[in-house]
C-alpha positions in Angstrom: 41.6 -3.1 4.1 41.1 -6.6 5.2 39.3 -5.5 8.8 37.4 -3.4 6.3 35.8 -6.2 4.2 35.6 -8.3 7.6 33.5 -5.2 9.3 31.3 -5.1 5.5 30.5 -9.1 5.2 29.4 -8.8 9.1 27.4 -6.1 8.6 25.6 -7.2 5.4 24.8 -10.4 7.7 23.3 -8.7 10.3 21.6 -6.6 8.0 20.4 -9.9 5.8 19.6 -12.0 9.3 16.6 -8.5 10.1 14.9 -8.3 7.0 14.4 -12.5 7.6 13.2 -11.4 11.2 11.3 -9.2 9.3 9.3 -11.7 7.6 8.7 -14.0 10.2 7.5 -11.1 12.4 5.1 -9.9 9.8 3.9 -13.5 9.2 3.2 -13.9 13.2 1.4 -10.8 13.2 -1.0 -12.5 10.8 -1.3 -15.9 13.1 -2.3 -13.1 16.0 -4.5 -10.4 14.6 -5.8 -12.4 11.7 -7.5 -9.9 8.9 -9.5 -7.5 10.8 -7.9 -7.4 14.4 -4.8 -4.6 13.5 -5.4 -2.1 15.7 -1.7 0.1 16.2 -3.1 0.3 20.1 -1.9 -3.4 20.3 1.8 -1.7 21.2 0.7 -0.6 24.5 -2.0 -3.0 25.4 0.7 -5.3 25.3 1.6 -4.7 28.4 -1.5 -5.6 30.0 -0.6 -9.5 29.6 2.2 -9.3 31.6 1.2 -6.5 34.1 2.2 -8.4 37.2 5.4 -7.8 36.3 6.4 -4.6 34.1 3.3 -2.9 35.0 4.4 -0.9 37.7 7.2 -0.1 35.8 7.6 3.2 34.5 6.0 3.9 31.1 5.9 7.9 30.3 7.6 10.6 32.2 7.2 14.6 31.3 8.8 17.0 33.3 8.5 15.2 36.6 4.6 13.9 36.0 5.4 9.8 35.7 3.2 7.2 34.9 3.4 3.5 35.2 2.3 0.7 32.4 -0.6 0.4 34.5 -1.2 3.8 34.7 -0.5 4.9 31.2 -3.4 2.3 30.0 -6.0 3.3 32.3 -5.2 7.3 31.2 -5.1 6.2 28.2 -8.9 4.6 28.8 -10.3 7.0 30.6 -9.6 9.1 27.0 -11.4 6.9 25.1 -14.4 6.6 26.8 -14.5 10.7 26.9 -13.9 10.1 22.9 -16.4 7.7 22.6 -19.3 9.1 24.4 -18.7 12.2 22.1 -19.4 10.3 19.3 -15.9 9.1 18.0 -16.3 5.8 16.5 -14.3 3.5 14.8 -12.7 5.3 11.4 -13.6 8.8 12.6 -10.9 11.2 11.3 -10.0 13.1 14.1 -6.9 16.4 13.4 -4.5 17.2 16.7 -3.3 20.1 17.1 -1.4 19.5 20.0 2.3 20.4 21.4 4.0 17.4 23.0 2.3 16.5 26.1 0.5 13.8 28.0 -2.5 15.4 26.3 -1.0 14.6 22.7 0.2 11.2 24.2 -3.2 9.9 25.8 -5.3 11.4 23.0 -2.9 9.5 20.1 -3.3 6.4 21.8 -7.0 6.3 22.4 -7.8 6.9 19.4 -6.1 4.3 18.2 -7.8 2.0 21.5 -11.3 2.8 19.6 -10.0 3.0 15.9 -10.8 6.2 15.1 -8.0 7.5 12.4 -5.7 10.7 14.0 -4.6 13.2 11.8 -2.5 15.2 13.8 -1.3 18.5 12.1 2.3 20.8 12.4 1.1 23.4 15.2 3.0 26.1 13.5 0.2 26.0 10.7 -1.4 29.1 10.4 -5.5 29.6 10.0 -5.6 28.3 6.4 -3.3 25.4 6.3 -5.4 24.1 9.5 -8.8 24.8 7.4 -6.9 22.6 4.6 -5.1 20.3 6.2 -9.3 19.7 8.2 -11.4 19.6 5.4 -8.5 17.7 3.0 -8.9 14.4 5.6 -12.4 14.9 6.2 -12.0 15.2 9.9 -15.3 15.4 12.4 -13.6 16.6 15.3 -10.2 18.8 16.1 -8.9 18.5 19.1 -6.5 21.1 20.8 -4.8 21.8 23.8 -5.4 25.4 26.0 -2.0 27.3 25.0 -3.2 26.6 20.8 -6.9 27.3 21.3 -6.1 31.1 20.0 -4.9 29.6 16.8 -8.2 27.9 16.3 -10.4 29.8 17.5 -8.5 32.7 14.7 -8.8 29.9 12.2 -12.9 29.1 12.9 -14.3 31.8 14.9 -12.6 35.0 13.5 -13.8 37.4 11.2 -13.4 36.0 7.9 -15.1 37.0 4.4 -17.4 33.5 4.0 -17.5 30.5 6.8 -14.8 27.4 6.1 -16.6 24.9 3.4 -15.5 22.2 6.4 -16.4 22.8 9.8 -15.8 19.9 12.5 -16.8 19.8 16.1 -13.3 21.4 18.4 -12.8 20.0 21.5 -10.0 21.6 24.1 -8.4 19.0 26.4 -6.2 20.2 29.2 -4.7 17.7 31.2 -2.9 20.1 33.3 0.1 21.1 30.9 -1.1 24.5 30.6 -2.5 27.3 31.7 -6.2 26.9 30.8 -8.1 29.4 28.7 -9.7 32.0 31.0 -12.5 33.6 28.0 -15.8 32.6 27.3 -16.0 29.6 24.6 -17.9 30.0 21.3 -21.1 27.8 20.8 -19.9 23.9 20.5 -16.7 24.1 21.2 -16.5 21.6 23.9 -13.6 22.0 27.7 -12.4 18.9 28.5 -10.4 18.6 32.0 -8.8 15.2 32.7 -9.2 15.2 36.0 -13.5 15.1 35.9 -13.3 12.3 33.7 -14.7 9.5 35.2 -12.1 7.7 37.8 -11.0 4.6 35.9 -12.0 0.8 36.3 -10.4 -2.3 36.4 -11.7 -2.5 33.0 -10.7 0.7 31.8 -6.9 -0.8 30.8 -8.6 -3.8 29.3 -8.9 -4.0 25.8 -11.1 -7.6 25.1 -11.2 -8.9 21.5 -15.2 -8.4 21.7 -14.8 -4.7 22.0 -11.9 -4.3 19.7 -12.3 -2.4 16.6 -12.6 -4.6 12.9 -9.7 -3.0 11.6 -8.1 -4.7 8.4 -4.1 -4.5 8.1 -4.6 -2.1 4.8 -6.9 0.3 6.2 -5.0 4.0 7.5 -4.8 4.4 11.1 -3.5 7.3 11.1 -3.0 10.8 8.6 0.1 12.3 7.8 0.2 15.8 6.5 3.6 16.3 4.2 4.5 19.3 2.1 2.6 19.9 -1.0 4.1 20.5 -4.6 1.1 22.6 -5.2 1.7 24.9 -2.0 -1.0 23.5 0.8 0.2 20.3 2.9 -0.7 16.8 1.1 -2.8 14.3 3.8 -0.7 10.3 3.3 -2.5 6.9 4.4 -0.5 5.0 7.5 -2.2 1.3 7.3 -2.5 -0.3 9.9 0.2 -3.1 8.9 2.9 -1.2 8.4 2.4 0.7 11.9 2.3 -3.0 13.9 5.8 -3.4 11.7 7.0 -0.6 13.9 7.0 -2.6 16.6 9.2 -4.8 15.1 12.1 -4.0 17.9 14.3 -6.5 16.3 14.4 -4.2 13.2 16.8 -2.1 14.7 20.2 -4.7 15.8 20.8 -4.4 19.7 19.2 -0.9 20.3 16.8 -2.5 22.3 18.4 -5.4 24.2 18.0 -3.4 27.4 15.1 -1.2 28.0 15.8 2.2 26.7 14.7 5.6 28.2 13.9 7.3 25.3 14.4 11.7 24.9 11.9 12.8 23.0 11.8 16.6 22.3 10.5 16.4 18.7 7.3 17.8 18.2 5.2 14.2 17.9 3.2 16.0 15.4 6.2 14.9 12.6 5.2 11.5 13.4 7.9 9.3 10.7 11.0 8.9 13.4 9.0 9.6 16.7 6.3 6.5 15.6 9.5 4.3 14.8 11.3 5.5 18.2 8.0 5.2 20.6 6.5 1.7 19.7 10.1 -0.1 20.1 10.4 1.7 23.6 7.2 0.6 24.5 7.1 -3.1 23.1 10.3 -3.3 25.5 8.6 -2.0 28.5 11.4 1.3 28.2 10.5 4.5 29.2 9.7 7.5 26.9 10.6 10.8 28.6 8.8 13.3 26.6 10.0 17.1 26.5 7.6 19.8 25.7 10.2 21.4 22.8 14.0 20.9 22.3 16.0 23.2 24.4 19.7 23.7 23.9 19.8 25.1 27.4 18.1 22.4 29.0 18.8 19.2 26.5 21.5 17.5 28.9 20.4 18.9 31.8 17.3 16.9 31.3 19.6 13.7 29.9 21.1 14.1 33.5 18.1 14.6 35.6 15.9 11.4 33.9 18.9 8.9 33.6 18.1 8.6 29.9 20.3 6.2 28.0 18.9 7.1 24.1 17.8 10.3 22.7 16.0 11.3 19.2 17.2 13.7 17.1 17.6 15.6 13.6 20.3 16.8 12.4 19.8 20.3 13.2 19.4 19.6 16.9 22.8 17.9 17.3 24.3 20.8 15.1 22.9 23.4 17.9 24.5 20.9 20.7 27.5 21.2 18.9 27.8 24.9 18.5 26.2 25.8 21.9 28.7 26.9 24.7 30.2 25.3 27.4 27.7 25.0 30.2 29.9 26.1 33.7 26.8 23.6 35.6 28.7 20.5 33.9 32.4 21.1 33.2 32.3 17.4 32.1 30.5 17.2 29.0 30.2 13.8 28.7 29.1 12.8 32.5 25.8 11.8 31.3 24.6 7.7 30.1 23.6 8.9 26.9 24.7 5.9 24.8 22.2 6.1 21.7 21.7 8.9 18.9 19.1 7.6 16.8 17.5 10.1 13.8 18.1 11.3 10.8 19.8 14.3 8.7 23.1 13.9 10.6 25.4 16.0 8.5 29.2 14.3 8.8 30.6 17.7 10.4 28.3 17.9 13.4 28.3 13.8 13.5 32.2 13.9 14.4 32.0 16.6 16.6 28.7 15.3 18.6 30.4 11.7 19.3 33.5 13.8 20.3 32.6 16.4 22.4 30.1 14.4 24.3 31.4 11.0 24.0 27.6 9.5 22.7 29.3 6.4 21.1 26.8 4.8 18.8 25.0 6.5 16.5 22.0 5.2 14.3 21.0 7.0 10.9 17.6 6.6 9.8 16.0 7.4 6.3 12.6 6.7 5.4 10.1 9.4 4.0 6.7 9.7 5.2 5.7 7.8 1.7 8.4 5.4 2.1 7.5 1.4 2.6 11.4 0.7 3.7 14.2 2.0 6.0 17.5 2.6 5.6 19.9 2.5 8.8 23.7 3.1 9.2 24.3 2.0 12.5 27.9 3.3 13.7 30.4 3.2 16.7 33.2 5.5 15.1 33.1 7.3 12.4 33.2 5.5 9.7 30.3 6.3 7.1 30.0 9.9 8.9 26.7 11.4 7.1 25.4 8.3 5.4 22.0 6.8 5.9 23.4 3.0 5.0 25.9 1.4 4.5 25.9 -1.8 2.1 28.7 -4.4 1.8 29.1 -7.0 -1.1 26.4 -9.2 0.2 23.8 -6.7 0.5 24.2 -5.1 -2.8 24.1 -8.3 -5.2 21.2 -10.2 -3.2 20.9 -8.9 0.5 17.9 -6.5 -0.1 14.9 -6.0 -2.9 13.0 -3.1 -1.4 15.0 -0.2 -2.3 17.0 1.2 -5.3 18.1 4.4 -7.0 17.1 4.7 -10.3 18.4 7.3 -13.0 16.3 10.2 -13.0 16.4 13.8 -15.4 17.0 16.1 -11.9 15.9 19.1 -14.0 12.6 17.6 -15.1 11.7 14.9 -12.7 12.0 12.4 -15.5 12.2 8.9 -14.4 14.7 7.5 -17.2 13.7 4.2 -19.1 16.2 1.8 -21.0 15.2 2.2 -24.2 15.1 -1.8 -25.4 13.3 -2.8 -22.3 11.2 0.2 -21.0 12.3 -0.6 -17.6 14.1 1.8 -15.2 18.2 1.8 -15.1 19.4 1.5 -11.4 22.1 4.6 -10.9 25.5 4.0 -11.2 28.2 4.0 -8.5 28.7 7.9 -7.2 25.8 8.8 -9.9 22.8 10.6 -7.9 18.8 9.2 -8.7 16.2 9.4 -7.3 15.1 6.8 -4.3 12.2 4.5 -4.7 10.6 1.7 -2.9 9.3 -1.5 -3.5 5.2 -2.5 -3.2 4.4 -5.7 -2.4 1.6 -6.9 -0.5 0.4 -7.9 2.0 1.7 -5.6 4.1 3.2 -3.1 1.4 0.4 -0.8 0.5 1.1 2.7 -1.1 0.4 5.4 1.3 -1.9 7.0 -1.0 -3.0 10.7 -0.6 -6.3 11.1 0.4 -8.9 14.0 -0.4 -9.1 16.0 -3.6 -6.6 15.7 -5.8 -4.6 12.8 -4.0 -5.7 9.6 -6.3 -4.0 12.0 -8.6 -1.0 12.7 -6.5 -0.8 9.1 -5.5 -0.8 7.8 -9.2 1.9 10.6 -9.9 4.4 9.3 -7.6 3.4 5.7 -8.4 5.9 3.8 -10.9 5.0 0.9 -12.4 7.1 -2.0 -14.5 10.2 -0.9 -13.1 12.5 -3.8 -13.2 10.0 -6.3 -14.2 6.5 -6.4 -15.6 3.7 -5.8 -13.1 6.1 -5.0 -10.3 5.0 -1.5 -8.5 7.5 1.2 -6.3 6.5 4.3 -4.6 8.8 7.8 -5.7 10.5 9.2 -2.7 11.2 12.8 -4.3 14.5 12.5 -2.7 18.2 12.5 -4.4 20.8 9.9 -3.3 23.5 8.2 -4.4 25.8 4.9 -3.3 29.6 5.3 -3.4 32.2 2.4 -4.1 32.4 1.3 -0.8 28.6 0.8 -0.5 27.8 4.0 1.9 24.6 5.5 0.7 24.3 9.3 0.9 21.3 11.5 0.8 21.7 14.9 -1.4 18.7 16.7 -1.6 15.3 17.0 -2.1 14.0 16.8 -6.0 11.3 18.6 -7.6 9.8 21.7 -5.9 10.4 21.2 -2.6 13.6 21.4 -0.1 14.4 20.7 3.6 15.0 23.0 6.4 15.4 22.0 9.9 14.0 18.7 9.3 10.7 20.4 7.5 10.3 19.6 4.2 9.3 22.9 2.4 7.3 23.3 -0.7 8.5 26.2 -2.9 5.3 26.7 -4.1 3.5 27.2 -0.9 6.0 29.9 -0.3 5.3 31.7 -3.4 1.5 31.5 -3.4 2.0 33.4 0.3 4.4 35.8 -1.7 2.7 36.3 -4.7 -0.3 37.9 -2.0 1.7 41.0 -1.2 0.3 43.8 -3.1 3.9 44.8 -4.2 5.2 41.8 -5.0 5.0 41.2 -9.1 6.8 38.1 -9.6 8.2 35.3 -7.1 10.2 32.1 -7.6 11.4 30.2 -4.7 14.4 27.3 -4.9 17.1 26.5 -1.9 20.9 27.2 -1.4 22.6 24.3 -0.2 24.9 25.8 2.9 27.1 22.3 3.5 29.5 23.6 0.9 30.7 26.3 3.5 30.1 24.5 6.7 26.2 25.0 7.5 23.9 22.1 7.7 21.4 21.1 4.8 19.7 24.2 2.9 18.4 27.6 3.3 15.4 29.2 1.1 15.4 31.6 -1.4 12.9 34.3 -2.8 13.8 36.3 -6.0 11.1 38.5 -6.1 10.3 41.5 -8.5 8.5 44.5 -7.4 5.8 46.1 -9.1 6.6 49.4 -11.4 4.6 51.2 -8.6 6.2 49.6 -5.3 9.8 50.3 -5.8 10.0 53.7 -3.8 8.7 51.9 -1.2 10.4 48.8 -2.1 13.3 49.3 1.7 10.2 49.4 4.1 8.0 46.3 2.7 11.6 44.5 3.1 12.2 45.3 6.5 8.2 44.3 7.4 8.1 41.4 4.9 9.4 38.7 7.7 7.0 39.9 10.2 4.4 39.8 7.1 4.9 36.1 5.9 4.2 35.1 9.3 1.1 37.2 10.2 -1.3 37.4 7.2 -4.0 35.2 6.6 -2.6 32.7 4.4 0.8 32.9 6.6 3.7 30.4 6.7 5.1 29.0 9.6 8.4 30.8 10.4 10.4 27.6 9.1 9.6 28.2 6.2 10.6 31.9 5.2 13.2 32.1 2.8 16.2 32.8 4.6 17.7 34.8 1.4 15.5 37.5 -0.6 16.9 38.3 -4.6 15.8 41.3 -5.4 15.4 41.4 -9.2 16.5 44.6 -11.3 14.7 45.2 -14.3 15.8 42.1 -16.8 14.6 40.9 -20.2 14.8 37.3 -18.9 11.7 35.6 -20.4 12.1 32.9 -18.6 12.0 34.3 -15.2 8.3 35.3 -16.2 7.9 31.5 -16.8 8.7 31.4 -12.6 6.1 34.1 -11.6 3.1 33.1 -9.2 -0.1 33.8 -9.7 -2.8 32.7 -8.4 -3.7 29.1 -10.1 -0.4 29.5 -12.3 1.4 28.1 -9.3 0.3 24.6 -10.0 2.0 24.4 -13.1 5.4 23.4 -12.8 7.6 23.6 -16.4 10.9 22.8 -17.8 11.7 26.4 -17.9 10.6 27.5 -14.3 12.7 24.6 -12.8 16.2 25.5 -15.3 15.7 29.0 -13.8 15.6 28.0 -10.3 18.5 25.9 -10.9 20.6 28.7 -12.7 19.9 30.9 -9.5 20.3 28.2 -7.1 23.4 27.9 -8.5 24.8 31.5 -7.8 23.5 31.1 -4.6 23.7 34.1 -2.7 26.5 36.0 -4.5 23.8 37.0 -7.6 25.5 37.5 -11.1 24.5 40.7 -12.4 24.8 44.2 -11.0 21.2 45.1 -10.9 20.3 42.3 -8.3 20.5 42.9 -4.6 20.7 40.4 -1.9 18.9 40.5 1.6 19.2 38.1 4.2 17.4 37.4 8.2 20.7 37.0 10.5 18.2 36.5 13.1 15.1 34.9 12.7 12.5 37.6 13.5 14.8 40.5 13.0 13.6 40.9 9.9 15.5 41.6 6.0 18.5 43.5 5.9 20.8 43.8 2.7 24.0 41.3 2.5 26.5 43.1 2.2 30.0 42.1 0.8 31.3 41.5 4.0 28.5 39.4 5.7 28.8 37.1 2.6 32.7 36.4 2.9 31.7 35.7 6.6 29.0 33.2 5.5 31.2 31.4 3.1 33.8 31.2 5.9 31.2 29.9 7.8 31.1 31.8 11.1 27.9 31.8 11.6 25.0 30.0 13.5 22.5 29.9 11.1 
């Protein structure tokens, strides 16, 4: 008990002596960039000042291709002229749609060398949700690679009943990742090659103040599309200060005292943990070895091949390390220098059996939503605190921190509750879940408003004000956690109308409006399953659906063609987010389940009664009470519905199997 409160006091310093570093690092970004000079490109341009000496070192690696500091800047600048002379100036929104690769990489980063704003969007968006997430950010120009031009070309130059309100210029880039597109191109759509680009100068690294874009440290530079309570993705603001606060290595105690060679085989689309992981690499003249898509086959055999020493994950990837066999190549599972998890969503199952079986002793668990002006970290070298995102001692909770709290909330409505007397917000009690918010505080704080129609709406919505004292301002994080007597802070779940599934956060409403399309679908209503009480990892959707009078003699062969369905029709959903579970609803007198139904507009409005009715069925889960329900369930992803029988559901609450 006593090495316990030792270990607690030591770790509330540490965590007390970074948020000070914090402070003096934000107030010598001020002495260097002054207020118009915050250009996020400053991360890898700092390399340029000391180039003599770390810039042949290596800076990006992808499956074999290297380049050096050097190298990486003048790629970099060879992009932005090519951006430039197309007419991309400073604050020109510009969407990727781009897989990981040098291409992703190079375009990121030049756009950031000229100031224009990336918006880069989730390439397993279908034709609409790219049209949206376009037109929502006001982008001029998209930008995609060879092996995606299909999906645009579907989304702008296929048959459709009207032309898209939005239309911006589409440039392909192929930097040799893949195989280039081998039809004719439509009118405008402009072929980039990187290797005709102009051979680069001894200016094209440089980055002189005169040139450098006037870019204030509240002004976005970048877009980040997040899931959307009223079913199409929301667009949030990065500003430019809180991106140069990423660099900030000394944020994260001792992960980067040595240079790291970072594992990267998150799509860089998701953008929260990859732009915390990337600039702290770079700023310490590591290495970033980029993978085109995490492979369970190939994850250490790549870990072994690059010499990496720090890989990023979610929780869902270490959970398919954990569960994948034994591979006969490597009968020593832990010959590898892997010495640094970092990521988030780490259930406490998987995190035992990962440091275990592999021997990766220190693991780092991050939580921060897209929205979020804070971090939490639980930084860990046994397993102590297994699953938790932090971990506060004595210190930390009475004075140590004044950015983050948990505040009571009514988890049925969304309430934020007030104390009465005061009218200010109650801070949860010990073991007691609420919902997370952060603090506002300028200068660097700025809310990461939503942008386009509707988001000064959305924005003020998840904007609180007078919480603790008059005039003081937090952002709502939509998520559920909770703090337990020893000061470990847990996340639950996601609140409102949305869930997470393999480190996508899914809005229920999004899948109902694609639901509510099928022509024998009468009702829908969408809520999640948690799966950790019987081993599994987070949550799995759920559709209850009713069928129209007319549809029910036909109701077994739209089941077993409703994955392929979800996937395929013009307002499609990525395959993440199908519902795992389908509820087939008998014929009830339930009023309220009416209240759940989607149609059309209706989906926007979110009651009291549609959210009790989701929780009733979310808690039955997927053993329905009631005869006249049936249950059907994907065992496979793209196998398509089959009913869940009695037998396959004692198996899943035994938990034997992969899901």
């Amino acid at each position: 008990m006593y090495m316990d409160a030792k270990y607690s006091v030591s770790s509330d310093l540490a965590q007390i002596r970074s948020a000070r570093q914090a402070q003096k690092f934000a107030q010598s970004l001020f002495e260097r960039h002054g207020q118009d000079d915050w250009s996020f490109y400053h991360i890898v341009h700092a390399s340029h000042a000391v180039q003599d000496t770390v810039g042949a070192d290596e800076a990006l690696q992808f499956e074999g291709r290297s380049w050096s500091y050097n190298e990486f800047r003048r790629e970099i600048g060879r992009v932005a002229e090519a951006l430039s002379h197309a007419g991309i100036t400073n604050r020109t929104v510009v969407c990727l749609f781009m897989d990981n690769s040098p291409e992703f990489i190079f375009t990121w980063w030049a756009l950031f060398k000229i100031g224009a704003i990336p918006a880069p969007i989730n390439t397993k968006f279908k034709a609409e949700h790219i049209r949206h997430c376009a037109s929502l950010c006001e982008a001029s120009f998209l930008i995609c690679t060879t092996e995606l031009w299909g999906v645009i070309r579907e989304a702008y130059h296929g048959r459709h009943d009207s032309a898209p309100s939005h239309r911006q210029t589409t440039i392909i880039y192929d930097a040799g990742t893949y195989v280039s597109p081998l039809e004719s191109l439509p009118d405008g759509v402009l072929y980039w090659v990187h290797d005709k680009f102009p051979p680069a100068n001894p200016g094209t690294d440089d980055y002189p103040k005169s040139q450098r874009p006037k870019i204030g440290l509240t002004m976005p530079v970048q877009y980040l599309f997040t899931s959307g309570t009223t079913g199409l993705p929301k667009a949030v603001c990065y500003p430019a200060g809180f991106c140069l606060m990423l660099s900030n290595h000394a944020r994260w105690p001792g992960m980067f005292k040595t240079r790291r060679r970072f594992y990267i085989c998150l799509p860089m689309f998701h953008g929260t943990a990859q732009v915390a992981a990337m600039p702290a690499t770079l700023t310490t003249f590591g290495t970033v070895i980029l993978a085109r898509r995490f492979s369970r086959r190939e994850f250490w055999a790549d870990c072994r091949k690059y010499n990496v020493n720090a890989i990023l994950y979610i929780g869902e990837m270490l959970r398919y390390l954990v569960q994948s066999p034994p591979d006969p190549n490597f009968p020593n599972e832990k010959d590898h220098n892997v010495t640094l998890a970092f990521g988030l969503g780490l259930a406490p199952t998987a995190w035992k059996a990962f440091r275990e079986r592999f021997g990766v002793d220190w693991i780092v668990e991050y939580y921060s939503a897209t929205e979020s002006t804070t971090s939490l970290t639980n930084s860990t070298r046994n397993n102590a605190g297994n699953g938790k995102v932090a971990h506060w001692g004595p210190l930390m909770r009475r004075f140590g921190q004044d950015a983050f709290y948990i505040v009571k909330a009514d988890l049925v409505s969304g309430e934020i509750l007030r104390d009465p007397k005061t009218g200010f917000c109650i801070q949860a009690e010990t073991n007691e879940l609420g919902e997370a918010i952060c603090r506002i505080k300028s200068p660097i704080h700025r809310k990461h408003d939503y942008i386009g129609d509707g988001g000064a709406e959305a924005t003020e919505k998840k904007t609180l004000w007078d919480v603790f004292n008059k005039g003081d301002e937090f952002f709502r994080l939509g998520d559920a956690l909770f703090m337990d007597t020893d000061g470990y802070i847990s996340f639950s779940d996601r609140l409102g109308d949305t869930y997470r599934v393999k480190g996508h956060n899914i809005s229920t409403t999004e899948v109902e409006n694609c639901l509510s399309r099928h022509p024998d679908i009468a009702s829908v209503n969408v809520y999640a399953i948690p799966m950790n009480q019987y081993g599994y990892e987070g949550q799995l959707g759920c559709a209850a659906i009713e069928f129209h009078a007319g549809s029910c003699d036909r109701a077994d062969k739209t089941l077993s063609g409703l994955e392929q369905w979800m996937m395929s029709s013009e307002h499609g959903i990525p395959g993440y987010a199908i519902p795992r579970f389908l509820r087939i609803i008998g014929n009830r007198s339930d009023e309220a389940l009416d209240a759940g139904s989607s149609h059309g507009k209706e989906t926007e409005r979110v009651s009291t009664i549609m959210k009790k009715v989701k929780i009733a069925l979310r808690g039955e889960g997927f053993t329905p009470v009631g005869r006249k329900d049936r249950m059907y369930w994907i065992e496979k992803e793209g196998s398509g519905y089959v009913p869940l029988v009695d037998a396959t559901a004692q198996s899943l609450r035994m938990g034997q199997f992969r899901l």
